[in-house]
Backbone as a printed PyTorch tensor [residue, N CA C, xyz], in Angstrom:
tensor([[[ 25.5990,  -1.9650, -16.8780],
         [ 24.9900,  -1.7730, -15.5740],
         [ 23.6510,  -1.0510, -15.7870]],

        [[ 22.7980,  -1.7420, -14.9120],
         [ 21.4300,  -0.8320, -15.1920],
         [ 20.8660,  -0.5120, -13.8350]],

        [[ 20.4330,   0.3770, -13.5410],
         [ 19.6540,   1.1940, -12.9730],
         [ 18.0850,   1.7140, -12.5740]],

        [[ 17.5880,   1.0650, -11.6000],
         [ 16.0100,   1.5290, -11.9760],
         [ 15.5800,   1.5470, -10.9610]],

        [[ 14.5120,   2.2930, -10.9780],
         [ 13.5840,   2.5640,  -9.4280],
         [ 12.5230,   2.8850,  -9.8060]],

        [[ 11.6180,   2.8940,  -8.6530],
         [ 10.0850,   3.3100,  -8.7260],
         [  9.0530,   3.2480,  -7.9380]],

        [[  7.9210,   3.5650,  -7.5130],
         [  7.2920,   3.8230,  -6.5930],
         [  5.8180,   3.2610,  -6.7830]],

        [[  5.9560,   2.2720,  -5.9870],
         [  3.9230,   1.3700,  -6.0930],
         [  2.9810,   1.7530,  -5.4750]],

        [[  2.2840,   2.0900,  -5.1490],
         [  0.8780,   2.8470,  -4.2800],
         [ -0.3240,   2.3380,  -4.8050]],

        [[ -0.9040,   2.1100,  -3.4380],
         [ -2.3690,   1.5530,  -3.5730],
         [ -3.2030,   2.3670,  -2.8740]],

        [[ -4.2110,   3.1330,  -3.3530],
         [ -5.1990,   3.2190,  -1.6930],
         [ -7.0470,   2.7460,  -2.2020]],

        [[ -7.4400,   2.2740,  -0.9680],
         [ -8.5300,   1.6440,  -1.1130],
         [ -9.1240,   2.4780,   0.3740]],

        [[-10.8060,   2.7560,  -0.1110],
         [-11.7120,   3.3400,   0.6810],
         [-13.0920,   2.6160,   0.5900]],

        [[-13.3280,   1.8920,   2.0610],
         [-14.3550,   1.2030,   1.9080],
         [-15.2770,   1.9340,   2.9430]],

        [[-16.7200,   1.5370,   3.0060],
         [-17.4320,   2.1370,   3.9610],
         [-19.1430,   1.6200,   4.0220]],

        [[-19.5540,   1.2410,   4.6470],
         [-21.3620,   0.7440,   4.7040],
         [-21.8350,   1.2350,   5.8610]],

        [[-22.9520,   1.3930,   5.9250],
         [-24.0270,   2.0560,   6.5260],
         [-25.0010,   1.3120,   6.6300]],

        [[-25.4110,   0.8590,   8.5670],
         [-27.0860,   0.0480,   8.8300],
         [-27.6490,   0.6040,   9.2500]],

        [[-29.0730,   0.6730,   9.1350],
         [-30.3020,   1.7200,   9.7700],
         [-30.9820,   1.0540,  10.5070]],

        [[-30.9860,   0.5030,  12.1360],
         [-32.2370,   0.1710,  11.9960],
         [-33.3330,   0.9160,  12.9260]],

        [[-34.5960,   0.8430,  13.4800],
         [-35.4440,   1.8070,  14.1740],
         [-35.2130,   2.6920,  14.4520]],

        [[-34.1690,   2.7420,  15.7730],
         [-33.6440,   3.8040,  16.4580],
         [-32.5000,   4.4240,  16.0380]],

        [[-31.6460,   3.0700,  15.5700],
         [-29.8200,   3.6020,  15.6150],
         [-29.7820,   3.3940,  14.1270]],

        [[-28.5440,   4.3550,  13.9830],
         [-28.0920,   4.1320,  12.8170],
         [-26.3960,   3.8640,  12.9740]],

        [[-25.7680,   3.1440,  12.4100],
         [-24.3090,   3.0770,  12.3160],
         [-23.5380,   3.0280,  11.4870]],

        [[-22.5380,   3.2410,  10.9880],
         [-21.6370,   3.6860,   9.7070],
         [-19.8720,   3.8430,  10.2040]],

        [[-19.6670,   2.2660,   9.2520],
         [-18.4200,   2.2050,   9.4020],
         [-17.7430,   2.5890,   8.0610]],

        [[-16.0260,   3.0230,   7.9800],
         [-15.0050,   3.8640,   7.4060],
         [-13.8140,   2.9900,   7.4540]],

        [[-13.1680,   2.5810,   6.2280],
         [-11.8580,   2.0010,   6.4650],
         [-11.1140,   2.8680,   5.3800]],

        [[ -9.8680,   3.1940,   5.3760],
         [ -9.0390,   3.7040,   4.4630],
         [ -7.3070,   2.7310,   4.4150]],

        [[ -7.1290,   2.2940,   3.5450],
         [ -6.0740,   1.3970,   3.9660],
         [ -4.9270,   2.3090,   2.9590]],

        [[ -4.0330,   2.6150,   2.9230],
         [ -2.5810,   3.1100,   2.1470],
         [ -1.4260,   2.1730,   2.2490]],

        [[ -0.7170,   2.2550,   0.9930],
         [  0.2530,   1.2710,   0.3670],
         [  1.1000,   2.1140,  -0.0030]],

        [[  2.4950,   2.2530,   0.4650],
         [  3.4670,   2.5170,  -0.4880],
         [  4.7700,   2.5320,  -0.1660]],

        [[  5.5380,   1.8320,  -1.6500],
         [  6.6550,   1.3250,  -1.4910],
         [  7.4050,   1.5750,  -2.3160]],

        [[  8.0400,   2.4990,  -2.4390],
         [  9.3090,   2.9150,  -3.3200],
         [ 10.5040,   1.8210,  -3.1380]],

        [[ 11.4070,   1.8230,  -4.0360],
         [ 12.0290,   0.7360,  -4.6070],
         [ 12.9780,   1.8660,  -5.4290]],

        [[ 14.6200,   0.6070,  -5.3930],
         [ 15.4300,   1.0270,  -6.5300],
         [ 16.2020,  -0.2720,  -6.3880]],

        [[ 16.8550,  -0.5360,  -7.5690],
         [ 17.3980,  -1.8770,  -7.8600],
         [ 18.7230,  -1.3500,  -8.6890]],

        [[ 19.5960,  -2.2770,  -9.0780],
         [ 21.0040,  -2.1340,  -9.4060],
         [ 21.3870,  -3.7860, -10.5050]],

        [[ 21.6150,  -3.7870, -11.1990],
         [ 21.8910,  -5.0170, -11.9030],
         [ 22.8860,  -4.9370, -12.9360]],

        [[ 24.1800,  -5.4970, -12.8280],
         [ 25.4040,  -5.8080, -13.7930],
         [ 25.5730,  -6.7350, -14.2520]],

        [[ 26.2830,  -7.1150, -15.2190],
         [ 26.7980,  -7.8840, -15.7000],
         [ 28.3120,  -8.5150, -16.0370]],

        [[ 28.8400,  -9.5600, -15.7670],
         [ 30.3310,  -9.4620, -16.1200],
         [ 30.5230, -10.9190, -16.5290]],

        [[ 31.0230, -10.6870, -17.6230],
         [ 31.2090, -12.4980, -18.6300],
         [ 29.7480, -13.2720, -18.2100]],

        [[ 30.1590, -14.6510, -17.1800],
         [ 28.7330, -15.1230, -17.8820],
         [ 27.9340, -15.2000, -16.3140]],

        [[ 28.2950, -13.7520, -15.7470],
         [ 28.0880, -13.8970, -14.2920],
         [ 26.7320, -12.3450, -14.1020]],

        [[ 25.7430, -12.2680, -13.5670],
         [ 24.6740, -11.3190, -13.1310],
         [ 24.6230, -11.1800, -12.0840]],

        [[ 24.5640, -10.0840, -11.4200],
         [ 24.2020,  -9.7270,  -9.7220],
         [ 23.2600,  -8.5990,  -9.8720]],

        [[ 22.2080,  -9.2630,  -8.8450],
         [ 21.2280,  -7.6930,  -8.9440],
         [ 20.9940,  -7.5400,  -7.2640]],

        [[ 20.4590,  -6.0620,  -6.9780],
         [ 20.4040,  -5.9980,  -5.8250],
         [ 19.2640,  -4.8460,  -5.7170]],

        [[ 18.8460,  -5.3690,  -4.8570],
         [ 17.3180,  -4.3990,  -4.9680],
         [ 16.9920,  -4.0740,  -3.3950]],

        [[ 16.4010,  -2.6460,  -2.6820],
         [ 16.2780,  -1.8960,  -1.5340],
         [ 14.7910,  -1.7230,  -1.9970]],

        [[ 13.9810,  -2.1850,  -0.6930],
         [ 12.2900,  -1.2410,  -0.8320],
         [ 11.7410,  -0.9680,   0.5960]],

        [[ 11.1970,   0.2380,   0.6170],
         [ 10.5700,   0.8020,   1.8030],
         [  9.2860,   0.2340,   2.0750]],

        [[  8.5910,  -0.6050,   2.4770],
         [  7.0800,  -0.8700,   2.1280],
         [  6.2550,   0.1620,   3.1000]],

        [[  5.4010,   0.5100,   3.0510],
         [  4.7680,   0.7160,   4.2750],
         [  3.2990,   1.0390,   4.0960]],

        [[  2.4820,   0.3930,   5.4400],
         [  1.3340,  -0.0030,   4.9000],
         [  0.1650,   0.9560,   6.1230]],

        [[ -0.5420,   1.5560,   6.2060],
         [ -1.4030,   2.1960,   7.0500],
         [ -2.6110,   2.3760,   7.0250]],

        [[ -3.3560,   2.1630,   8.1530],
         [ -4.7330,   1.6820,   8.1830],
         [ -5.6590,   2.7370,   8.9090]],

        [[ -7.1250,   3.4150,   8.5640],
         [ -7.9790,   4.1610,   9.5600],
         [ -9.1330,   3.1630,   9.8180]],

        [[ -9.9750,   3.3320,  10.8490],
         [-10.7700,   2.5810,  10.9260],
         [-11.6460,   3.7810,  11.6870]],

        [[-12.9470,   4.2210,  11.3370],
         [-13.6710,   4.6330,  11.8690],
         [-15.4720,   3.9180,  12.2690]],

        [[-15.8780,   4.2370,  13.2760],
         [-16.9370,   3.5340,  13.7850],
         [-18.0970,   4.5850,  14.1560]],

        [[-18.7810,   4.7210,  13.9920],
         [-20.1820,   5.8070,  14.6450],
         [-21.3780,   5.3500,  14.6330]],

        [[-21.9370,   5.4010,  16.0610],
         [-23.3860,   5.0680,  15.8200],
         [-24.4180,   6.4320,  16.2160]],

        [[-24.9010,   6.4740,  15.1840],
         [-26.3920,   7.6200,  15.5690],
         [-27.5340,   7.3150,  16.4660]]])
């Protein structure tokens, strides 16, 4: 019998900035990833079962400003 788990995470930060005459504006994204996991897998003669649980969860900011 084996046993295993573990935890995936991503984060990504994007962001640009336009100038023009008067205004200026500047957008912000932050996106987060993460998904822990654990799995279970046996064996018996010529038979395998695995079974695997994961949390995903995914969350987003979005910011906007104009000068």
């Amino acid at each position: 019998m084996r046993l295993s788990g573990g935890w995936e995470r991503s984060r990504v930060q994007l962001g640009f900035t336009r100038a023009y005459t008067l205004i200026t504006s500047a957008e912000d994204s932050r996106l987060r990833f993460d998904m822990p996991w654990i799995a279970l897998e046996s064996t018996h003669g010529p038979w395998t079962w695995h079974a695997q649980a994961s949390w995903p969860r995914l969350s987003m900011d979005y910011r906007y400003r104009v000068f």
